[in-house]
PyMOL commands that place a pseudoatom at each C-alpha (Angstrom):
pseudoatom trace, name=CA, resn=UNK, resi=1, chain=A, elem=C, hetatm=0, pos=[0.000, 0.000, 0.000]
pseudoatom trace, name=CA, resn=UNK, resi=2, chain=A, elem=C, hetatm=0, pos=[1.293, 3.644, -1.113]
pseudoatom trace, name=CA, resn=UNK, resi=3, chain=A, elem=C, hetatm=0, pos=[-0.318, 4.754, 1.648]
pseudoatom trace, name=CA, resn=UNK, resi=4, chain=A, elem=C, hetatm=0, pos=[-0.390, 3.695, 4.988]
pseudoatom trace, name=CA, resn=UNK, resi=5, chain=A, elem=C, hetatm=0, pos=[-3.739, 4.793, 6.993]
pseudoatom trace, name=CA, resn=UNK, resi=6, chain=A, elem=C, hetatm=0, pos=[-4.209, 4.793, 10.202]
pseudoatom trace, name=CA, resn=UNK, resi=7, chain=A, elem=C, hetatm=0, pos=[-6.327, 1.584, 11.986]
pseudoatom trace, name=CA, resn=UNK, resi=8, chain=A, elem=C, hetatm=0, pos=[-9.493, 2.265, 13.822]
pseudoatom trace, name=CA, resn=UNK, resi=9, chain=A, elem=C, hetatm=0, pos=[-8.097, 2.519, 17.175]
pseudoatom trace, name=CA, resn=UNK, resi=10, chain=A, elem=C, hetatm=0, pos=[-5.776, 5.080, 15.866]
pseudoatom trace, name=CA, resn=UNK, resi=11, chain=A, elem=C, hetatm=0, pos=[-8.170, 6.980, 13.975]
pseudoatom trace, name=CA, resn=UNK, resi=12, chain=A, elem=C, hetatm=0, pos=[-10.631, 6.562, 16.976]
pseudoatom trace, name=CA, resn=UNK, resi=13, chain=A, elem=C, hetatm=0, pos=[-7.394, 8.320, 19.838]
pseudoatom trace, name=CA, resn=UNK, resi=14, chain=A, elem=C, hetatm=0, pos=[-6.476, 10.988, 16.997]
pseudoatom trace, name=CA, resn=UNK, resi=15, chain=A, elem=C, hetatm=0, pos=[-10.211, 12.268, 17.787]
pseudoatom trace, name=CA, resn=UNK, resi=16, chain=A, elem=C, hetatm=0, pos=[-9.948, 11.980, 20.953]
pseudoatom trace, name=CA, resn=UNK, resi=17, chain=A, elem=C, hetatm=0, pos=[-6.734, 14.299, 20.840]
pseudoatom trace, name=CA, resn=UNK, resi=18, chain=A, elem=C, hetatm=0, pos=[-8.477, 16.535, 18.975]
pseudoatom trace, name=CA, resn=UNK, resi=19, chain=A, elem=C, hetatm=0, pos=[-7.597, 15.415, 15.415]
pseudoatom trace, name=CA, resn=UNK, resi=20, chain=A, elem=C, hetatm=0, pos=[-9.372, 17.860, 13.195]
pseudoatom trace, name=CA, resn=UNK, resi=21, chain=A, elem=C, hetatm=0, pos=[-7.421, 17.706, 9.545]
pseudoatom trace, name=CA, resn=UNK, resi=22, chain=A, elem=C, hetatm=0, pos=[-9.355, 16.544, 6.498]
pseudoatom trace, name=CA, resn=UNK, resi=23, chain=A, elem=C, hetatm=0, pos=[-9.013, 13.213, 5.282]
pseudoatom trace, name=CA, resn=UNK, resi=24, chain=A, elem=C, hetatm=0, pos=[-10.046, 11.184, 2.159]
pseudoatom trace, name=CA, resn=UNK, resi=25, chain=A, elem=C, hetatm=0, pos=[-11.246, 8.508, 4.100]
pseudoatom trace, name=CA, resn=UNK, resi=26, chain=A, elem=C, hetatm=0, pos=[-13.096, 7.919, 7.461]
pseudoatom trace, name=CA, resn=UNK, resi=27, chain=A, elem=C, hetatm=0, pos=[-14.308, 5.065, 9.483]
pseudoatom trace, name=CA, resn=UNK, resi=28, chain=A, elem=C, hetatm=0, pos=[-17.833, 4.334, 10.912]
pseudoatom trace, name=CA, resn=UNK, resi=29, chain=A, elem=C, hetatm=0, pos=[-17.880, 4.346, 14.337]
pseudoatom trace, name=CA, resn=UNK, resi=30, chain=A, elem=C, hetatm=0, pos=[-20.576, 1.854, 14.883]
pseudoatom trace, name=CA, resn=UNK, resi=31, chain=A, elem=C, hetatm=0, pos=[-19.060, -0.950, 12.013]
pseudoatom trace, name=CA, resn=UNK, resi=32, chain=A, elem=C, hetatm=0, pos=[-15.334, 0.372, 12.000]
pseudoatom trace, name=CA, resn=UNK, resi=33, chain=A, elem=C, hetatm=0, pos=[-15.736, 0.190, 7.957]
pseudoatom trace, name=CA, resn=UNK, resi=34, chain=A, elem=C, hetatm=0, pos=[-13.474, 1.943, 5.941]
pseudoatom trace, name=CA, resn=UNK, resi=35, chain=A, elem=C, hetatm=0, pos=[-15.245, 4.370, 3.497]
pseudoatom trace, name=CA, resn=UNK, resi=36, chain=A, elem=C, hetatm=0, pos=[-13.860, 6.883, 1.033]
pseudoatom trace, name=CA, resn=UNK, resi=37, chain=A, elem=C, hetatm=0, pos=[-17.327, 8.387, 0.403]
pseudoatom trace, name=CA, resn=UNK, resi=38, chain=A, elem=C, hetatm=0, pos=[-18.118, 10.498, 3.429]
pseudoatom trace, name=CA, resn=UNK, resi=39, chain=A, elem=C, hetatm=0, pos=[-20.060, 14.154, 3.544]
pseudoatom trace, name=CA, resn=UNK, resi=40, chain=A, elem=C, hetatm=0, pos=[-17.967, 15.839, 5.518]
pseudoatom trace, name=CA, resn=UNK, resi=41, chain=A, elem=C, hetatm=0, pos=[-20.947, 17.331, 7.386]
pseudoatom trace, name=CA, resn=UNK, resi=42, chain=A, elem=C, hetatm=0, pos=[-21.372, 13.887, 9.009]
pseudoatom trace, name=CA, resn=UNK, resi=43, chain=A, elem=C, hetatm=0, pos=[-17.687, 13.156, 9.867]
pseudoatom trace, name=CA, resn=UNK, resi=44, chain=A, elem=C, hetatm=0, pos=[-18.460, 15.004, 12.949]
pseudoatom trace, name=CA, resn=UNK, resi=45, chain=A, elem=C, hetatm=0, pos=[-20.730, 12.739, 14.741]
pseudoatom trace, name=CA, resn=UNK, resi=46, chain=A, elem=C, hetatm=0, pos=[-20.483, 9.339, 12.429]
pseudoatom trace, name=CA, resn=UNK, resi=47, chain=A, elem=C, hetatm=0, pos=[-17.305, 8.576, 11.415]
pseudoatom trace, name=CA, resn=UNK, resi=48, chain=A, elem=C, hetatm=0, pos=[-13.416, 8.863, 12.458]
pseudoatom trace, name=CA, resn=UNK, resi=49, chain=A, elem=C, hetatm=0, pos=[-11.529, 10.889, 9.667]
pseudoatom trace, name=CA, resn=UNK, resi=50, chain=A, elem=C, hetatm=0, pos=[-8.521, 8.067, 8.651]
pseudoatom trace, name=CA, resn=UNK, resi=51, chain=A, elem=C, hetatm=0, pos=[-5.803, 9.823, 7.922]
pseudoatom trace, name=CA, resn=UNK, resi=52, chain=A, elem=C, hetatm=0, pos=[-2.209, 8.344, 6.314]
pseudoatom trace, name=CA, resn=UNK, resi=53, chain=A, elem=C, hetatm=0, pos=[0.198, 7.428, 9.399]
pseudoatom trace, name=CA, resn=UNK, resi=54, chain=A, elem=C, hetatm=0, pos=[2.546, 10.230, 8.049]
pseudoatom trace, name=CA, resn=UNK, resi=55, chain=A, elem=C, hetatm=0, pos=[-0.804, 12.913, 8.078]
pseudoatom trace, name=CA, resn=UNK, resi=56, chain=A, elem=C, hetatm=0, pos=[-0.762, 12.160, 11.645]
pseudoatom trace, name=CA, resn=UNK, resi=57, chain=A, elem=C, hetatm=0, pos=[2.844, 12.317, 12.361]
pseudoatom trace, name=CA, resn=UNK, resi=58, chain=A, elem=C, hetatm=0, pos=[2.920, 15.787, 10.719]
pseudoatom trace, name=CA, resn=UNK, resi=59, chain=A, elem=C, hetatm=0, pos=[-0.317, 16.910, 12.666]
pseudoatom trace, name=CA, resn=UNK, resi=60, chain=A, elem=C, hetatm=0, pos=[2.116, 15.650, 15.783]
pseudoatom trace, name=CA, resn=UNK, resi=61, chain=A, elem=C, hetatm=0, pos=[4.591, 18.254, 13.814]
pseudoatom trace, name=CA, resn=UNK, resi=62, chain=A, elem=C, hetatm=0, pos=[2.258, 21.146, 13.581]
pseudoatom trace, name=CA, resn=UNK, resi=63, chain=A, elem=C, hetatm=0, pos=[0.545, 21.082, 16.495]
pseudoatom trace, name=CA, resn=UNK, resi=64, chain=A, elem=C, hetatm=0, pos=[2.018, 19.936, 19.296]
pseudoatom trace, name=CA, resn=UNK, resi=65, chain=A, elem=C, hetatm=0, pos=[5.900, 20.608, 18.357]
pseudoatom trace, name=CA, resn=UNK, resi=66, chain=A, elem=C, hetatm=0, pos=[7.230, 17.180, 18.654]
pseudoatom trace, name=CA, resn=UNK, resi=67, chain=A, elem=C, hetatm=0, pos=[9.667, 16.020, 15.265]
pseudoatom trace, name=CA, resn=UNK, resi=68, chain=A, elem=C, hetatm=0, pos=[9.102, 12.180, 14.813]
pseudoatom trace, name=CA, resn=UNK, resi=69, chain=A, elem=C, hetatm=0, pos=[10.611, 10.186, 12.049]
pseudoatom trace, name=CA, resn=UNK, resi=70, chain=A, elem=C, hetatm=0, pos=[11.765, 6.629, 11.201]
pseudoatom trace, name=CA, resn=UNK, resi=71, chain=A, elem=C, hetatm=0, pos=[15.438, 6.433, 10.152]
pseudoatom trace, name=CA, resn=UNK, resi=72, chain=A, elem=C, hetatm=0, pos=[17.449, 3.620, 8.327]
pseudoatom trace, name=CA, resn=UNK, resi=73, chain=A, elem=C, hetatm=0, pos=[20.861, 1.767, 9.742]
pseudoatom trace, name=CA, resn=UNK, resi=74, chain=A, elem=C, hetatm=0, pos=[23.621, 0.855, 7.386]
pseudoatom trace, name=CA, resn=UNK, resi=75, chain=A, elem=C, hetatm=0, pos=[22.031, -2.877, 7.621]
pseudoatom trace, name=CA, resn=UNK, resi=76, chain=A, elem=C, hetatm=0, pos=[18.665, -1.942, 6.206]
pseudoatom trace, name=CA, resn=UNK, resi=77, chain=A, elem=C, hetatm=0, pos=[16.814, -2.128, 9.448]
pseudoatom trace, name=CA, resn=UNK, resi=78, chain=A, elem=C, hetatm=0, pos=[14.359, 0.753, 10.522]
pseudoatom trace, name=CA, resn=UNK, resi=79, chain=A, elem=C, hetatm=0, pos=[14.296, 2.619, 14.305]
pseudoatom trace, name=CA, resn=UNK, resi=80, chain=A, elem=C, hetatm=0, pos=[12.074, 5.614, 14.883]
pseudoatom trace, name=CA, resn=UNK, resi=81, chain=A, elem=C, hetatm=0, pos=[12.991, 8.778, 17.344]
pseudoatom trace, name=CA, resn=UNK, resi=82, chain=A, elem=C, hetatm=0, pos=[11.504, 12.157, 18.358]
pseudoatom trace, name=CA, resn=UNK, resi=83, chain=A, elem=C, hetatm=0, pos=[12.519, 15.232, 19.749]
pseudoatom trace, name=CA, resn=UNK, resi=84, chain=A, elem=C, hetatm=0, pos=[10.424, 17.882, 21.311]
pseudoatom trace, name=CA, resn=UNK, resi=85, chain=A, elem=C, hetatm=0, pos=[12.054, 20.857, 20.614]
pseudoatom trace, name=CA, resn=UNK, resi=86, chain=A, elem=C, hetatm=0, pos=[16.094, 20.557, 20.945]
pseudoatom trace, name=CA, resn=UNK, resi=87, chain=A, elem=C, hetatm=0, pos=[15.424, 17.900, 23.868]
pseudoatom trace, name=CA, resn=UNK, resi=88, chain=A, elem=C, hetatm=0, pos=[15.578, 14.118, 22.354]
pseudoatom trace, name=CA, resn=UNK, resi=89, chain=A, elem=C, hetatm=0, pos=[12.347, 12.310, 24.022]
pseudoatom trace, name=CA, resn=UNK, resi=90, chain=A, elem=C, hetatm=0, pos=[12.254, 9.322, 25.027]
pseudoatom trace, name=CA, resn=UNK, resi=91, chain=A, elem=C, hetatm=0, pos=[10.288, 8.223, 21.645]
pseudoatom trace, name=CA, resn=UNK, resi=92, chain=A, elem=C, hetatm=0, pos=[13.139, 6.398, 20.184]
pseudoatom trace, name=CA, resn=UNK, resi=93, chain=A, elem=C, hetatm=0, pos=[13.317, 2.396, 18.795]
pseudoatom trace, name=CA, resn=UNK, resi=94, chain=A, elem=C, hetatm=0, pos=[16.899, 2.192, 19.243]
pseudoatom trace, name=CA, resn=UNK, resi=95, chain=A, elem=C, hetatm=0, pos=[17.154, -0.905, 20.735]
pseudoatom trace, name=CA, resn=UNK, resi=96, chain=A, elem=C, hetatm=0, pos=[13.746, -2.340, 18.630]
pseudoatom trace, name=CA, resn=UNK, resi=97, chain=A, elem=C, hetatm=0, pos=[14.721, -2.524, 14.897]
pseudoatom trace, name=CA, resn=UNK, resi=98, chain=A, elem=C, hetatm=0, pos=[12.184, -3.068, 12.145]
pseudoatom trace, name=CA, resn=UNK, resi=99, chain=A, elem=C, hetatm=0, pos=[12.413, -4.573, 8.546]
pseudoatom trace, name=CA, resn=UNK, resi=100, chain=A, elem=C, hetatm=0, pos=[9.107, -2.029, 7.605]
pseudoatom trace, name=CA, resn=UNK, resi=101, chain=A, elem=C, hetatm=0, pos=[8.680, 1.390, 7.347]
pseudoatom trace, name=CA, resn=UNK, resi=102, chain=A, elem=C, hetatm=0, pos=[5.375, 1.124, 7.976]
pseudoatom trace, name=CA, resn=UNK, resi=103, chain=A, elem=C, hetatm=0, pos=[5.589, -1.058, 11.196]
pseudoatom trace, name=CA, resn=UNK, resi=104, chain=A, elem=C, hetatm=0, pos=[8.431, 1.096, 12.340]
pseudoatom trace, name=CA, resn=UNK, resi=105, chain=A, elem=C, hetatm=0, pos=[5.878, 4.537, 11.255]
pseudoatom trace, name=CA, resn=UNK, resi=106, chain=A, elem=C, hetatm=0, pos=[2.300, 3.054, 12.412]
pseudoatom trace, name=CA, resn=UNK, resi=107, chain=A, elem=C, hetatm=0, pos=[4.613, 2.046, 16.180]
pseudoatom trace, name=CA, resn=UNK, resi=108, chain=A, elem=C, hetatm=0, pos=[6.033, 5.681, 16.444]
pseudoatom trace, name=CA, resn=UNK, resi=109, chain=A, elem=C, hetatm=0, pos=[1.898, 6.713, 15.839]
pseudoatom trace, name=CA, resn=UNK, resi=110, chain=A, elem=C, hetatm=0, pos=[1.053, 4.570, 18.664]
pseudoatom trace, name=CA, resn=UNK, resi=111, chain=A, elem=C, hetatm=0, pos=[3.717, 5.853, 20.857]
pseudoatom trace, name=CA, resn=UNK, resi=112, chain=A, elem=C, hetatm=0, pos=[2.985, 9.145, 20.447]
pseudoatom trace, name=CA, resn=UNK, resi=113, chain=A, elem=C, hetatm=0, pos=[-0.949, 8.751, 20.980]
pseudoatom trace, name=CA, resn=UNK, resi=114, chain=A, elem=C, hetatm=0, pos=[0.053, 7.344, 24.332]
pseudoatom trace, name=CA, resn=UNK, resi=115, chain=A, elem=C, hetatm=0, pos=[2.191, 10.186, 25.948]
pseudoatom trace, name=CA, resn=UNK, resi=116, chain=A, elem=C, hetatm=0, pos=[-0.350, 12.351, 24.466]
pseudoatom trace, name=CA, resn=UNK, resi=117, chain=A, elem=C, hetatm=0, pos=[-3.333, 10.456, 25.847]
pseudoatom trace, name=CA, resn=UNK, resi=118, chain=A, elem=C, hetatm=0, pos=[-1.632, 9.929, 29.721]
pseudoatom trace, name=CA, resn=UNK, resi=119, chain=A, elem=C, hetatm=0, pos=[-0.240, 13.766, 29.824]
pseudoatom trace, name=CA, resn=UNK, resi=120, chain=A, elem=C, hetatm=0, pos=[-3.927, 15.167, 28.778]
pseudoatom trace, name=CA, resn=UNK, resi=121, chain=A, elem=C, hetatm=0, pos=[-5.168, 12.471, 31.561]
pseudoatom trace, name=CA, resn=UNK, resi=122, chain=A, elem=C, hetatm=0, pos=[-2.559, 13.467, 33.761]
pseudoatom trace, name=CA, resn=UNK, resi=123, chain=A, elem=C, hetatm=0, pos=[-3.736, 17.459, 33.619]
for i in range(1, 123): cmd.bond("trace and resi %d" % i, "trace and resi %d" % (i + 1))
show_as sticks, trace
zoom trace
């Protein structure tokens, strides 16, 4: 797949974190199905927008200041960091390699939604 979009569950913490982008596709809330024809006046209340796993590592970016990527080793394997402005966070694979860029992406994602989610639960 060109691109990689996020699953449900990611889609479904994005919103929670306030996710607001447009996206090309969108999941149902009630049957999780993946759909590409959405009005966007009913995104709101029916449907999870789906963005690409690199949409949501650049809304990460944008909005809350944190530079995530997935880097390559000189043996072909893939590791993920971040830093939050010129501090290096503790978002970083280096000692969990992976032999996809989307694995080593869609993990990062996860990551990420997890600080987020236990920071904003945390006050």
């Amino acid at each position: 797949m060109n691109t990689q979009l996020c699953s449900f569950e990611q889609a479904k913490r994005l919103k929670a974190l306030w996710f607001d982008w447009n996206c090309t596709a969108s999941y149902q809330k009630e049957t999780k199905e993946l759909t590409t024809q959405v009005e966007h006046s009913n995104t709101l209340y029916y449907y999870f927008c789906a963005p690409t796993v690199a949409l949501a590592l650049k809304w990460f970016r944008d909005t809350k200041k944190i530079m995530a990527a997935v880097g390559i080793d000189c043996n072909g394997k893939y590791s993920y960091h971040a830093t939050v402005g010129s501090i290096f966070s503790p978002f970083n694979s280096e000692n969990n390699f992976f032999d996809d860029y989307d694995l080593a992406e869609s993990t990062l994602l996860d990551e990420l939604l997890t600080e987020y989610e236990n920071k904003n639960s945390h006050g």
